[in-house]
N, C-alpha and C positions, 0 to 999 in steps of 0.2 A: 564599477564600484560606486555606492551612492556617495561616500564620503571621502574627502581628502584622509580624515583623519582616522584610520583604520584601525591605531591603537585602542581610541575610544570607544569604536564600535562595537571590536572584536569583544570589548567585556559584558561577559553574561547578563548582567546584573540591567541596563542601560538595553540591553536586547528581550530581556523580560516585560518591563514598561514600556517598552517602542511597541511592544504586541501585544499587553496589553490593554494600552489604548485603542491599538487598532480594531481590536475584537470586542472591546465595549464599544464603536463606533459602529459595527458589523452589526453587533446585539440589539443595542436602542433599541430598533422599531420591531424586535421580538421576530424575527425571522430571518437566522444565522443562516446561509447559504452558502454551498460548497463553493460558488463562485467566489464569495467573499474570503473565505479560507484560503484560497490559489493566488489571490492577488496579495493576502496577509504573507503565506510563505514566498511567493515571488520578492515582497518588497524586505524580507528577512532576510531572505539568499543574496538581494542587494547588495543589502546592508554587510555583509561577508559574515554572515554566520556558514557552517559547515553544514552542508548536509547531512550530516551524522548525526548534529545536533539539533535538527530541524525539528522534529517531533516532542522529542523533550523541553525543549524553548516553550512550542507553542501549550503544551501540558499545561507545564509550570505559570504561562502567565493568564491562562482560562482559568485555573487556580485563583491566580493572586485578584485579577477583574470580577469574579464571583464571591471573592472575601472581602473584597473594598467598596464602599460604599461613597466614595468621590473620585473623584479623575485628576485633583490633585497630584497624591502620589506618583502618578502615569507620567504628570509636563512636567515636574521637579524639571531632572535631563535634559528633555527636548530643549525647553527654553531657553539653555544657555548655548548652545548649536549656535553660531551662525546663521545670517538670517535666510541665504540660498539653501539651508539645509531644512530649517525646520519650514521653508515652504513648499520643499520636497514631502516632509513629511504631510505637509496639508493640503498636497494633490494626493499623495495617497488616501488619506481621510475621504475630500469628495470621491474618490473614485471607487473607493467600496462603498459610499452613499450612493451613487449614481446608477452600481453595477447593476440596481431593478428597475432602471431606466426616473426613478423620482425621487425625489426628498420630502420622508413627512415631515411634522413637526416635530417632532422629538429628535429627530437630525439635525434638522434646520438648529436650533437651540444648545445643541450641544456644539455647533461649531463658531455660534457666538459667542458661546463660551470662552471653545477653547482660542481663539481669535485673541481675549482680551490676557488670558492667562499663559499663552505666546509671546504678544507682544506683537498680533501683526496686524495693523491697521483693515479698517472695512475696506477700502479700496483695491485692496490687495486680496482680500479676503475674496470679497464679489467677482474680483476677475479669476481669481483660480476656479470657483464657483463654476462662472459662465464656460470659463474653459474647460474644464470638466464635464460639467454636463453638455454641450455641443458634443465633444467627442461622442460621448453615449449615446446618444438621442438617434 
């Protein structure tokens, strides 16, 4: 399980925006990829959503990421996670960035982003980064 806190996770609402994010992170650079989708429900099933509800989750928040027009709404959540947790979340970030082996810019930029709207310093940022991609590479 990715989290201690299971309570938290288990609710819907908080696993809508955690895939959300992850699939406007997928999106950017305009070529969603089934690989990207496997690592999104991989990192869902983590998270202890139900396989039952795995399809409906991911529905609903390709919905709400194509109704929204900022990424705000998405970190509200994350950001108050623990900081072991939401750097979880932002190796999954690089690791759907990475899964076509590069980062354009419009990646690159949204993880500046969400870095400062986190609350997770560059240093920490660059090493999930490097670490991420090494894997990939």
């Amino acid at each position: 399980m990715f989290f201690k806190q299971k309570k938290e996770i288990m609710n819907s609402n908080f696993l809508i925006k955690v895939s959300a994010l992850l699939i406007h992170a997928a999106k950017i650079d305009e070529n969603y990829t089934i690989q990207e989708e496997e690592i999104i429900k991989k990192t869902l099933l983590e998270l202890g959503l139900k396989q039952k509800d795995l399809s409906t989750t991911i529905k609903d928040a390709k919905k709400l990421e194509e109704n929204s027009n900022q990424i705000l709404e998405f970190t509200r959540e994350v950001k108050n996670l623990p900081n072991k947790d939401k750097i979880k979340i932002i190796e999954v970030l690089w690791t759907i960035i990475y899964s076509n082996k590069e980062a354009d810019m419009y990646e690159t930029s949204l993880m500046r982003r969400l870095s400062g709207l986190l609350y997770i310093d560059n240093k920490t940022m660059g090493d999930i980064k490097d670490k991420i991609r090494k894997e990939n590479s």
